[in-house]
C-alpha positions in Angstrom: 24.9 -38.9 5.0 27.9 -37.0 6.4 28.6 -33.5 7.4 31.5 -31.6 6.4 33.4 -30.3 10.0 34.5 -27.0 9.1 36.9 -25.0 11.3 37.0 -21.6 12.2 40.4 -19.4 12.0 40.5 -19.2 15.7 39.9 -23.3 15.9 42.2 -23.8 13.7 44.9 -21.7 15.5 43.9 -23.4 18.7 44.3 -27.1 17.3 47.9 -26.4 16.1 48.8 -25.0 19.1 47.1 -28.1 21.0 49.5 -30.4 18.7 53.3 -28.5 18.7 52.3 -28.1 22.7 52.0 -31.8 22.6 55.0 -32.6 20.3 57.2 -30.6 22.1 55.8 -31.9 26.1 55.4 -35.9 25.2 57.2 -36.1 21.5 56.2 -36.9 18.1 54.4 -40.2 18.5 51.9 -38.3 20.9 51.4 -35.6 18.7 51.2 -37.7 16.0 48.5 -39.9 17.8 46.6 -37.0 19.4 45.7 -35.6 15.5 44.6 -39.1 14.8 42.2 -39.6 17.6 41.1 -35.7 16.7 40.5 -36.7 13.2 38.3 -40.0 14.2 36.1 -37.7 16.5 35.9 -35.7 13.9 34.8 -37.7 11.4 32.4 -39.1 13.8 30.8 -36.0 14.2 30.4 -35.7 10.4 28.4 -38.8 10.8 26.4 -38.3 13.7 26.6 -34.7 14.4 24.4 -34.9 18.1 26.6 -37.8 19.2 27.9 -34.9 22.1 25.7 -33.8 24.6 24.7 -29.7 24.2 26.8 -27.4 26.3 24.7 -24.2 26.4 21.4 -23.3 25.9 23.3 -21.8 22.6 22.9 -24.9 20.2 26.2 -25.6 20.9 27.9 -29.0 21.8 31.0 -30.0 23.8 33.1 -32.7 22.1 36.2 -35.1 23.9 39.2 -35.5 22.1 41.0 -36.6 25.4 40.8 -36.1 29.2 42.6 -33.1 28.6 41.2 -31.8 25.4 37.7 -30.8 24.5 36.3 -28.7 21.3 32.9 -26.9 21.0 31.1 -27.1 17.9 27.4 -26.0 16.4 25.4 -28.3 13.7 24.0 -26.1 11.2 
């Protein structure tokens, strides 16, 4: 069974801005690799949502995209 990952308005701001920041610092084949390493997080979140350890007392994960780039997210 798999999750859907939804994003929030503010998430998905934040992403976009992650990837034109990118594309415009390193170039397009960074960009274009850094959204497909954030999708296969993502979808490995959808299939094992607790895969991240917590990061607050909150119910609320931290995720790695890179070194550089982390996400928090909540399983409901």
């Amino acid at each position: 069974m798999s999750l859907t990952v939804v994003f929030t308005p503010k998430a998905k701001q934040s992403f976009l801005y992650t990837t034109l920041q990118t594309k415009e610092k390193w170039g397009l084949k960074s960009a274009t690799n850094f959204v497909k390493r954030s999708n296969q997080v993502f979808k490995s979140i959808s299939i094992q949502p607790f895969i991240f350890k917590p990061f607050s007392d909150l119910d609320v994960r931290k995720g790695i995209i890179t070194k550089q780039t982390s996400f928090l997210y909540r399983v409901s």
